[in-house]
N, C-alpha and C positions, 0 to 999 in steps of 0.2 A: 877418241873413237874413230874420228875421220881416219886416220894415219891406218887402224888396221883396218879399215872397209876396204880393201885394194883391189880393184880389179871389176866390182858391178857399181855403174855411175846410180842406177836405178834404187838397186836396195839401201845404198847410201845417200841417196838424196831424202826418200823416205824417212829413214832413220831421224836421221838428222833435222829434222821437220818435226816429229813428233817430238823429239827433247827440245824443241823449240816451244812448241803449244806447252809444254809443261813450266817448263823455265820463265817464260811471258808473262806477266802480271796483265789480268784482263780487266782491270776496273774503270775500261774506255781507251780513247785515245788511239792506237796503230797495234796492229798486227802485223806481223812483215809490211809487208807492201798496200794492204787494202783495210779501209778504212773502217770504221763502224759507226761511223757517225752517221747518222739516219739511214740505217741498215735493218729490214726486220727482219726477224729470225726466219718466217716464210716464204720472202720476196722469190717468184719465178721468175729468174730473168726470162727475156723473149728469144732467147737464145737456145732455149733449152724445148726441145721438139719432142712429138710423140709418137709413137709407131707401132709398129705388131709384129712379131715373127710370128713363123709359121712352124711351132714345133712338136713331134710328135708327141701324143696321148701315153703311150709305154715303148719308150725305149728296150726292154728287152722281149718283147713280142717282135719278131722281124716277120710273123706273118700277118702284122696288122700294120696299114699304113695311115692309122688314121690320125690327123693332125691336130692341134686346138690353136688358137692366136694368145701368143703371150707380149703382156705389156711393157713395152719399155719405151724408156726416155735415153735420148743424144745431144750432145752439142759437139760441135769440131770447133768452134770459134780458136781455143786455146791449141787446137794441133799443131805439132809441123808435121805438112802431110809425108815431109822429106826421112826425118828419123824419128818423130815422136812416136810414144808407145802407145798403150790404151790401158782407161781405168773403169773398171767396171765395180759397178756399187751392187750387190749382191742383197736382193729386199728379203725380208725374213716373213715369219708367222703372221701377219696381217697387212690390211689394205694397201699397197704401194701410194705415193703420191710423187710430184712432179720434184724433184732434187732440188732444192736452193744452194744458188751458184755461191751460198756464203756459207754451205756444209764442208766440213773437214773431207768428205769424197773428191767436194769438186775441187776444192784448197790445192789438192793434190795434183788433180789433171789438170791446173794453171800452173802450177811448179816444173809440172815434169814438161811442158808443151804437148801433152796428153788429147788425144782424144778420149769423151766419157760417155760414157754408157751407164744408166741402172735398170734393172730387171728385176722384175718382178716375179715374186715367186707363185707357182700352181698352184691353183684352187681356192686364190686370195684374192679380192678385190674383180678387175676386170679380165683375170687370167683363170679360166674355166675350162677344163677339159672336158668333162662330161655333164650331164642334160640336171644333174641334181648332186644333193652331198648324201644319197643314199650310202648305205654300208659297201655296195658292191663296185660302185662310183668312186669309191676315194679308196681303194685298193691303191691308185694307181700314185696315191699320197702319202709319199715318201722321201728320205731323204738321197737315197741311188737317184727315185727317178728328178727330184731337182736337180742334183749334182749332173746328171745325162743332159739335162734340157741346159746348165750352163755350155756344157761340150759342145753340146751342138751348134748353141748359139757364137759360142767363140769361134767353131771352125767355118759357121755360114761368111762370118763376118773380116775372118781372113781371105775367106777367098774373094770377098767384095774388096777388099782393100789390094787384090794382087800380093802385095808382098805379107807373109804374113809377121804380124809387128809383138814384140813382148805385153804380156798383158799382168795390169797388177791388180788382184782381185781385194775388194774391201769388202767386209762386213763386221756385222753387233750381234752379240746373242748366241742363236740358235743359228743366223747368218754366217757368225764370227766361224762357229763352229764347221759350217759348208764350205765357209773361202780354208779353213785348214784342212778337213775330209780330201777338198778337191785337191787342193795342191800332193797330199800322198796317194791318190788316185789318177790323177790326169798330169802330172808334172810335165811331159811334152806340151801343156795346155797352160801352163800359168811361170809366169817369172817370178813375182812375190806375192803374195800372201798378208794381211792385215787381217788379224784376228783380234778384233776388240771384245771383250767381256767370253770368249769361243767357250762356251758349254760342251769339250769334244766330250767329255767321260760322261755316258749316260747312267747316270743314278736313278735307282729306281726309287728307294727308301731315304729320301734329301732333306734331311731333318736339318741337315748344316745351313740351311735357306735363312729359317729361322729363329738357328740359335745366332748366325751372326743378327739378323735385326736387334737380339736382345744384344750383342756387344754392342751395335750403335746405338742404342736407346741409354746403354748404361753412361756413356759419354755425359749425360745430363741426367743428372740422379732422382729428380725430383718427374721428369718426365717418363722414367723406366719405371720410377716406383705405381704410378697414376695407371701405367697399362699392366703391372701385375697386377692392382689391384681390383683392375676394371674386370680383367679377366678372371682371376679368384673371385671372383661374384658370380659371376655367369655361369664357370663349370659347376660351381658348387652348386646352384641354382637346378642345373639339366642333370646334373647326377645323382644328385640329393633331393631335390625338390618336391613339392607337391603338382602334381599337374595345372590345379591353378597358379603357382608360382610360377610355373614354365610360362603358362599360356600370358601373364600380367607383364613377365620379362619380354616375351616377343612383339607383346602388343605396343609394349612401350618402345618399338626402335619400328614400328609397320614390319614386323619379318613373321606374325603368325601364321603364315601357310609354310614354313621351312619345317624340317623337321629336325628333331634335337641334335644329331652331329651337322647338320648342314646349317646349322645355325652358329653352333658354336666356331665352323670351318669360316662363316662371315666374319662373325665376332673375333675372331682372334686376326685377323687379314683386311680387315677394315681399315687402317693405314699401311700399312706395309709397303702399299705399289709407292707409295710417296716417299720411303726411307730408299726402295731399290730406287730411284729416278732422283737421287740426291737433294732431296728437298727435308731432308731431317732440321734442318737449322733454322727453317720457319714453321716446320710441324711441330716442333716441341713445346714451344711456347703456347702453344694452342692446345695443346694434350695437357702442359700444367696447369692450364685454367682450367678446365675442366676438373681437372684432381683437388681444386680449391672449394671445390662444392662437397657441402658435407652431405649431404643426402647421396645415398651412393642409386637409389632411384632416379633423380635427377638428372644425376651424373652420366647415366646410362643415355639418357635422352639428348643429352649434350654431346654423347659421345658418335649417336646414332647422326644426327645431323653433322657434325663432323664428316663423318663417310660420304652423306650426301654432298657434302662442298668435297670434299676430295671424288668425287665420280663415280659412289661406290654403294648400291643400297641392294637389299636383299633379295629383288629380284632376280641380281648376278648369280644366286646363288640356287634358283629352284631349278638349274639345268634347263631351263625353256627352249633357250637358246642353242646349249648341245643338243637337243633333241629334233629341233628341224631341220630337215631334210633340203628345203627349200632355198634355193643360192639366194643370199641377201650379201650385194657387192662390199656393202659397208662392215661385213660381220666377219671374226675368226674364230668365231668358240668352237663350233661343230669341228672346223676341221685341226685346229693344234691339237684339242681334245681326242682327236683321230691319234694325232701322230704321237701324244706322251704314250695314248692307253693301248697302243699296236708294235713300239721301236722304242722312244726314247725313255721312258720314265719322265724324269725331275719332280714327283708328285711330292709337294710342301708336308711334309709328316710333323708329327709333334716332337718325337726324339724321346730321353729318357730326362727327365729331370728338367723339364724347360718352362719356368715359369708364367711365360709367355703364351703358350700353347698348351694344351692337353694331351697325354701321349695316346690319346684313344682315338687321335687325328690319325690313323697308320695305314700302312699299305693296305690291311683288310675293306677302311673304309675307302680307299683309292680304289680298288676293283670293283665296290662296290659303285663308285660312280661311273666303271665303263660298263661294267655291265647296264647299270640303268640308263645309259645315253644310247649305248649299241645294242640291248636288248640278246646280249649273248656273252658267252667268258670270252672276253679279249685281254690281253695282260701283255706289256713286255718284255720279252725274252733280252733283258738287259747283256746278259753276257755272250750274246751271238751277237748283240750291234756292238760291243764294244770289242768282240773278236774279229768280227770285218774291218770295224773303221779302225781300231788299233789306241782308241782312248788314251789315256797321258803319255804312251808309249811312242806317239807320233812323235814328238816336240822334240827330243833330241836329236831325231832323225833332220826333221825338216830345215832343209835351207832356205835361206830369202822367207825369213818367215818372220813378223813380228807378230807378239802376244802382249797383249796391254788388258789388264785387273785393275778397276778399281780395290783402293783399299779396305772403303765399305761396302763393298757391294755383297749382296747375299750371294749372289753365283758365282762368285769368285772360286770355289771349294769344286766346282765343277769341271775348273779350267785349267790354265796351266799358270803357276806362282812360283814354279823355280826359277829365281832370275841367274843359278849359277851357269845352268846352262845358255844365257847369253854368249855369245863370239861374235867372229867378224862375220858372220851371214847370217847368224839368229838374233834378235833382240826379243827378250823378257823382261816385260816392267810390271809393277805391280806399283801402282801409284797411290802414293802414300800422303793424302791428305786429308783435312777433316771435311767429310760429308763428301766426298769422293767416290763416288759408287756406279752402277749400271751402265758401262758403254760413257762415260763419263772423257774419253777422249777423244769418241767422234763427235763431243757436241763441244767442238773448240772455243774461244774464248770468243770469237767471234759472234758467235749464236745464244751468248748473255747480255740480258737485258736488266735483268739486276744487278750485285753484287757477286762476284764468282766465290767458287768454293775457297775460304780462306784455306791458305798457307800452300795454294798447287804451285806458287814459282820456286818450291822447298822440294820440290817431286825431282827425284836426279835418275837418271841412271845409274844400275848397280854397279859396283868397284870394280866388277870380274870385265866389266865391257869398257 
């Protein structure tokens, strides 16, 4: 692979670093060059600073100059101020926090002799543009106007630097998908591109989310059988039921102020954020005891405190929280809730045939929660953001671009999984190992403190690269 990268030192150092995190057996011991031996996954070094730009509120308003302070974090320690480039860590749909100098971002801006940056995105945490998360307020909450607030920030930040320097954008997620957007929007503005788990294809109707959890539950047979069955109790329960049935099932998990689909929408996603954040391999074990209980009432109860220890109980689900208006620095529901039910989609549907879910989970029930959070039809117009940003169609295009999938991860179906189109200036992986899932290669080996996902030193790149 090194042989054909000829010509950019950048995108091929990169490269060549990420099949390294994968190739690396992380069960302690060394990492290239930096240790983990008493390393916490949190640690802020003191090197890492905190600051404010000053960026405008709507970039496509040029008769409004009004500004907001957006948050971010730096260090130069690692620069050379002589030829090093700059890495910016691109934060996505919730609260920013201070970078640990032992994240695969910074990994990177000590490799390249990088200066680092991350930024936080609008309308999350300490970066507020306007006085509340009103309907008319978060207009300006979108994905152009972050992609503008990146622009601008890179180009304040070159003309600080004099010379201005190659910058290589990283992100996860809904981030992943911004560092790829920008790079076929701003390309005088980015040298590469890191798009870990990049959700570019907005799907409106994402039943794929889903169905893959049930391929990873079925990896362990006894653990997928315990969540059909948990869940064949419950619909059957809200579909079929007696109203006292209903009301004796909600009572039994504390969810009777939900109503029948927003209960079932808890009930069937009550583990899930755990299979997507690769923690299947000690969730399951915990989901078979439960299924060892024959009382399938009991069971229920078991099941419902489960959620509670994974972070998850039914108040997630009365929309309270999308519904205030009120900035609380710590919260993102009000405004991601914004940005699926206005541009992106990705709303988790049942699908047709999914044991796991109920297909009465569907788009209709989707609008019906933006109407009830927004208080008006708001829906989105999935195939005009996917005809602006150019969805799977980008990745061929794009140069200096890596795209890295987990292999369990539920959004992988959203991204980009063609590894043929890897060459010498695009890498495509789709990392193939067990319980491998969500953004699973910006949390390097470095940042486990357990045992790592068996079998990732088996993760290669594909033939074609």
């Amino acid at each position: 692979y090194q042989r054909r990268v000829h010509g950019d030192q950048y995108f091929m150092q990169i490269a060549l670093l990420f099949l390294a995190i994968l190739v690396i057996a992380c069960e302690g011991g060394r990492y290239h060059h930096f240790r983990l031996e008493d390393v916490s996954p949190k640690e802020v070094d003191k090197s890492i600073n905190t600051a404010y730009f000053e960026n405008r509120v709507d970039h496509f308003n040029l008769s409004s100059e009004a500004t907001y302070k957006q948050k971010y974090w730096f260090t130069n320690d690692y620069w050379d101020e002589a030829r090093g480039p700059v890495v910016l860590y691109v934060n996505g749909e919730a609260p920013a926090s201070p970078p640990s100098v032992k994240s695969l971002p910074a990994l990177y801006a000590q490799e390249l002799k990088a200066r680092f940056f991350a930024l936080e995105h609008r309308f999350y945490g300490d970066s507020q543009p306007c006085k509340d998360w009103s309907l008319e307020c978060l207009r300006t909450l979108n994905h152009h106007q972050a992609m503008a607030d990146i622009a601008n920030f890179i180009e304040a930040k070159n003309k600080e630097m004099k010379t201005p320097r190659k910058w290589i954008l990283i992100g996860g997620s809904y981030a992943g998908a911004l560092v790829a957007w920008f790079k076929s929007k701003y390309p005088h503005l980015v040298h590469v591109s890191y798009s870990s788990s990049g959700v570019i294809n907005a799907i409106v109707d994402y039943y794929q989310y889903k169905y893959q959890v049930g391929i990873d539950l079925k990896k362990d047979a006894r653990c997928y059988t315990t969540v059909v069955e948990l869940v064949s109790y419950a619909v059957n329960i809200i579909q079929k039921g007696t109203k006292e049935q209903k009301d004796e099932l909600k009572a039994s998990m504390s969810a009777s102020m939900l109503e029948d689909l927003d209960f079932l929408n808890y009930f069937t996603e009550l583990y899930m954020g755990a299979i997507q954040y690769s923690t299947r391999l000690s969730l399951c074990p915990r989901l078979t005891a439960i299924g060892e209980e024959k009382d399938l009432k009991k069971r229920v109860v078991l099941y419902a405190k489960l959620g509670v220890s994974l972070g998850v109980t039914p108040k997630d689900y009365t929309l309270e929280d999308e519904k205030n208006t009120k900035i609380d620095r710590l919260k993102n529901a009000r405004q991601w809730t914004y940005q699926i039910c206005s541009s992106l989609g990705y709303f988790l549907t049942g699908g047709d045939n999914n044991p796991i879910c109920p297909k009465i989970l569907d788009t209709e029930y989707a609008k019906s929660i933006c109407k009830r959070v927004f208080g008006t039809d708001i829906f989105p117009k999935y195939d005009y953001t996917n005809g602006i940003m150019g969805e799977l169609r980008i990745a061929p295009i794009l140069t200096k671009t890596v795209f890295a999938n987990g292999g369990d991860d539920p959004w992988q179906w959203a991204g980009v999984r063609d590894e043929t189109i890897s060459n010498a200036d695009r890498l495509v992986s789709l990392i193939k190992c067990d319980d491998c899932a969500h953004c699973i290669d910006l949390r390097s080996c470095l940042l486990y403190t357990s045992p790592s996902p068996r079998d990732l030193s088996t993760s290669r790149m594909p033939s074609s690269a």
